[in-house]
N, C-alpha and C positions, 0 to 999 in steps of 0.2 A: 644562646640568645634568649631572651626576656617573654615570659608568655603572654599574653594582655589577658587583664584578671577582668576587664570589661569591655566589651564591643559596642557602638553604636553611632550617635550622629551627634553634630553639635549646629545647632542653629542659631543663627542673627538674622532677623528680617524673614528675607526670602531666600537666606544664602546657607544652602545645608554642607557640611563635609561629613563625611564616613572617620572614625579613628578609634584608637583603643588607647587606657588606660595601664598603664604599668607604674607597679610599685616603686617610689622613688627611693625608700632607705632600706635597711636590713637591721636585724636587732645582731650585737656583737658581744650577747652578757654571755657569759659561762656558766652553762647549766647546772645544777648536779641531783642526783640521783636520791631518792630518803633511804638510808639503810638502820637496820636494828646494831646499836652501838655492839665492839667486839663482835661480829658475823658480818658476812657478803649477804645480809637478804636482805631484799628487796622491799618495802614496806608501799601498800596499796592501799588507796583510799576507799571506801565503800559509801553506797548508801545503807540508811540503816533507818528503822524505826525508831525515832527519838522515846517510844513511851516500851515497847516491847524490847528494840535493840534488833531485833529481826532484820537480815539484808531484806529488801526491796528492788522488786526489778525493775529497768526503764519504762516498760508495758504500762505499770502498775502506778506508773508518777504522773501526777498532775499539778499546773501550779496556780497556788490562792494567794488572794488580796488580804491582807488583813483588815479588817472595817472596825474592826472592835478587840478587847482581849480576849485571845482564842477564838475568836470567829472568825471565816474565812469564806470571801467569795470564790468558788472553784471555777475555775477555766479550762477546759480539755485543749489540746495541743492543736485538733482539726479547727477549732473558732478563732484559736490566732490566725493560721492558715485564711480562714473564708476573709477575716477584714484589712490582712495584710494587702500593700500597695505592688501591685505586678510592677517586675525586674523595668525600669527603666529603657526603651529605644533610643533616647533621648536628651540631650543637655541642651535643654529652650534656655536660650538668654533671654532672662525678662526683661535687666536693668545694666547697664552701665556704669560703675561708681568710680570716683577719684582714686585710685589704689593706696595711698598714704591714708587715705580717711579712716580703713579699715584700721581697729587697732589691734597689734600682734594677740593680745589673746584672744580671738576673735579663732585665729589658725590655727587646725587642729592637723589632719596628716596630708600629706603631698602624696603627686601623684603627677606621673609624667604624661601626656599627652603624645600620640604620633599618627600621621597621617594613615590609614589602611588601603596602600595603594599609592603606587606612582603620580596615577592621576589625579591624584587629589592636594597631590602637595604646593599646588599654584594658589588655590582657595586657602588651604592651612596658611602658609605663608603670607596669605594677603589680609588674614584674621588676627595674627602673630605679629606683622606689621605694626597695623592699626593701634594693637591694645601698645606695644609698646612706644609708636607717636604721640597718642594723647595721654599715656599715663594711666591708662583706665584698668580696670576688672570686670569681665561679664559675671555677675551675680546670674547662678540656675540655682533650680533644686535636680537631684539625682535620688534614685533609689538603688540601690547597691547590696546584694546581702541580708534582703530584708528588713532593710529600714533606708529612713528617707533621712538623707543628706542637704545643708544647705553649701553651697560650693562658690568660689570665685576663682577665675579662671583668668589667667595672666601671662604676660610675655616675659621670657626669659630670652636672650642672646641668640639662642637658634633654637626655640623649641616653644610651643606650650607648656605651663605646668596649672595644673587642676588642683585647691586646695579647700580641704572639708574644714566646714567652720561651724563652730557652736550654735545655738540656735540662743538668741539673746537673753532667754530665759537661764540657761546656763551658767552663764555666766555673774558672778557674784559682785557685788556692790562694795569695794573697798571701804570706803565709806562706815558700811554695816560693819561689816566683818572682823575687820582689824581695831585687834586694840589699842594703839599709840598712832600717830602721824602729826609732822609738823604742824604747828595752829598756825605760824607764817612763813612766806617763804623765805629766803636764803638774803638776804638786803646785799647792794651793791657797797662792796670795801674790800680790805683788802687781803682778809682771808680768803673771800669769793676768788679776786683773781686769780690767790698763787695755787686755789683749787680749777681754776681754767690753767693754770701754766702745769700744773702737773700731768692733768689731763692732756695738755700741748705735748709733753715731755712723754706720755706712755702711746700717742697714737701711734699708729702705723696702717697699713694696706691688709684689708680682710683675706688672711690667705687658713682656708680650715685646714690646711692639712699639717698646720704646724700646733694643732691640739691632737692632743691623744687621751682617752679613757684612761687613765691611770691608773684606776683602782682594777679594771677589768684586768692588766697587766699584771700585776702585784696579785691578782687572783690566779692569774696561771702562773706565777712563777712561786709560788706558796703552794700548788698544786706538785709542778715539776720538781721541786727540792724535798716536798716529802718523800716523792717517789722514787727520789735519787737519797733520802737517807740523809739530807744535807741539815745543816743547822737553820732556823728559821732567824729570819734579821725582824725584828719590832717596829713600826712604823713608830715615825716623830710623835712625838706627843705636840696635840693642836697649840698653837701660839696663844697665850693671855690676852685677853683682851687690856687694851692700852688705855692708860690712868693721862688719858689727856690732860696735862692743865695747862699751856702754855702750846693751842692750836699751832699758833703762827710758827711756833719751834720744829714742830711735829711735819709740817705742809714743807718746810722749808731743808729738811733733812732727808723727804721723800723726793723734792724734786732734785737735789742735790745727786741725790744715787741714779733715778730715772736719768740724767744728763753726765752721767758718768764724773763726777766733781766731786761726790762723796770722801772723804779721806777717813780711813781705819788705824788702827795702832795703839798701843797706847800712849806714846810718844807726844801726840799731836805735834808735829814739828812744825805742818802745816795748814795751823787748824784756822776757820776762821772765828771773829769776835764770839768767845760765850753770849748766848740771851737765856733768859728764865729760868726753867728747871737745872742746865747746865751751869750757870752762873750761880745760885745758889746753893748747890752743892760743892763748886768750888771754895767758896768761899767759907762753906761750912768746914771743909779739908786744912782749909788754911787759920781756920781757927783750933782747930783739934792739934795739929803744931807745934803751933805760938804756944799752947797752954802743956804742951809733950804730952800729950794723951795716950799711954801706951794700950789701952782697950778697945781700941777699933785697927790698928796697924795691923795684927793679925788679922785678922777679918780680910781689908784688903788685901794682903798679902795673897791669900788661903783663893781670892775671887779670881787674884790674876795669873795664879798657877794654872787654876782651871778653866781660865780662858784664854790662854796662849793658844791651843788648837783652835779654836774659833777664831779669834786673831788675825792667825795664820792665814786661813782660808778668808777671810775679810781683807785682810792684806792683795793678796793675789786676786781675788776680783776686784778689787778696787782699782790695782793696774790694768785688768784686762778692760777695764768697764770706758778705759780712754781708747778703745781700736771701734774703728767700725765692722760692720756687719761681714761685710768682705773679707778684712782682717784678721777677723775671729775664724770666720771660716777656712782661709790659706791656715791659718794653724794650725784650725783641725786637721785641715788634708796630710801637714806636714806630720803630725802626731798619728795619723789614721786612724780619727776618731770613729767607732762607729757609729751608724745614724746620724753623722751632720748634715746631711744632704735635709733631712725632714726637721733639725732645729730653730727653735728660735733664737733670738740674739741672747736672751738670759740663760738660754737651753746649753748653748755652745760657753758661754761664759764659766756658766755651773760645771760642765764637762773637763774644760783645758785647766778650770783651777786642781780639781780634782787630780787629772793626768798630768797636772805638773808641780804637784806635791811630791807623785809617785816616782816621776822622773827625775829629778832633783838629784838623789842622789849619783844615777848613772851617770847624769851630765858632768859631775865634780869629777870623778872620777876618769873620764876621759881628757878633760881639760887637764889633770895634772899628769 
């Protein structure tokens, strides 16, 4: 069980509860160790004297202000101590605010609330209520660790959660900051739309547990395979960025695959009307032809050798991309994928084409 990293009270009005604070995430990177390349030693950091080099003890350290170059205001470690704000008994709700008001970067860590004590959970509850009826956040401050927190405190389904949030100063001025941003917005027509129909075509129900850290994966399975002596596999090289010229082509090929209607091959048996950059390049194909242009045949040729595996595997999602979610996953049960149970629909998609490349051939072979 969960230790509470903070104990005390939370008040509105005249109405106080007793509760404690527990850590709501965990960090899940994979650590590792500094060693001296070719040895197992261990490499330590030290303090050191910047002008002699000489280590430096903890006792001996103090820290300064810069005011000027090389001049430093010096502060001894007991003066922080004397003006620091004593540990918090306390979360005073000064303010009540609309909860959507606040804007996300505003949110910095979470933190779970819970009542300390049976007795108390009638008042928690009836505070937890409240905030989630009218939508609100109690705005406190907190002290926590040595420094002072601004917090807003919100209802979740069954629970309190307490979340520390930047102090307005912090937070930076888009505006200033960045370099490029649209001069106007986005005008209603009909690239807009089939950028709301794409969007229509990727939503679905917020479920986190169909994301995963992938690189953190791919870090211990690069760890496991050295240590097992195995060959290392390369990660993709990142996707080119896309030579837009013909939007409407691009939104319309995106929602095509998002709704599973995309068709692969090179066949096109079923294709529908070329537009823009597709169109003129056919027709550029059909001029090369007419005129027997035998210096680009090879070219294609040589493209479509080395894209038959890709093809392939575009072929076969492009069938699977017509089953629903359910569907794809009785496949998987029936293949015994593992980890279907935790995929998403492109997860299981990417999966069954994969294990049904590899399948392939066992199945011919049983059917004759």
């Amino acid at each position: 069980m969960a230790r509470a990293m903070w104990t005390g009270v939370i008040t509105f009005g005249l109405v106080t509860v007793p509760v404690g604070l527990y850590t709501a995430t965990e960090d899940h990177t994979v650590h590792f160790h500094q060693l001296q390349r070719d040895t197992a030693d261990r490499i330590r950091n030290r303090r050191v004297n910047e002008r002699t080099g000489k280590e430096v003890s903890a006792a001996d350290i103090v820290k300064g202000f810069e005011v000027g170059e090389g001049e430093y205001v010096v502060v001894e470690p007991d003066e922080l101590d004397e003006i620091a704000p004593g540990r918090s008994r306390a979360i005073e709700i000064s303010d009540f605010v609309d909860l959507k008001e606040i804007e996300p970067v505003y949110f910095a860590r979470t933190y779970y609330v819970a009542p300390r004590g049976e007795q108390y959970q009638k008042v928690y509850e009836l505070l937890r209520a409240a905030l989630a009826e009218s939508g609100k956040a109690g705005i406190a401050t907190l002290v926590m660790r040595g420094r002072q927190y601004l917090t807003a405190l919100r209802a979740e389904e069954r629970l309190l959660v307490l979340q520390t949030l930047h102090w307005a100063d912090e937070v930076r001025d888009p505006g200033r900051e960045l370099p490029e941003l649209p001069a106007a917005r986005a005008g209603r027509g009909k690239e807009l739309d089939m950028a709301v129909q794409l969007v229509d075509a990727l939503s679905g129900p917020w479920e986190p547990s169909r994301y995963h850290d992938t690189y953190q994966e791919k870090v211990r399975e690069l760890v496991r395979a050295k240590a097992e002596g195995q060959e290392i596999t390369p990660a993709e090289e990142a996707p080119a960025a896309t030579d837009v010229i013909d939007l409407m082509e691009v939104l319309q090929g995106s929602i095509d695959r998002a709704r599973g209607t995309a068709k692969a091959g090179p066949k096109r048996a079923e294709r529908r009307e070329p537009t823009g950059r597709q169109e003129r390049a056919e027709r550029q194909e059909r001029a090369e032809r007419k005129e027997g242009s035998a210096r680009r045949r090879p070219a294609r040729k040589a493209a479509g050798k080395a894209g038959e595996k890709a093809t392939e595997k575009a072929a076969s999602q492009s069938e699977l991309r017509k089953l629903s979610k359910a569907e794809l996953y009785q496949r998987a049960t029936d293949l015994n994928v593992a980890g279907r149970s935790k995929m998403s629909r492109e997860q299981l998609i990417d999966a069954l084409a994969r294990t049904g490349r590899a399948e392939r051939p066992r199945k011919k072979t049983v059917a004759a």
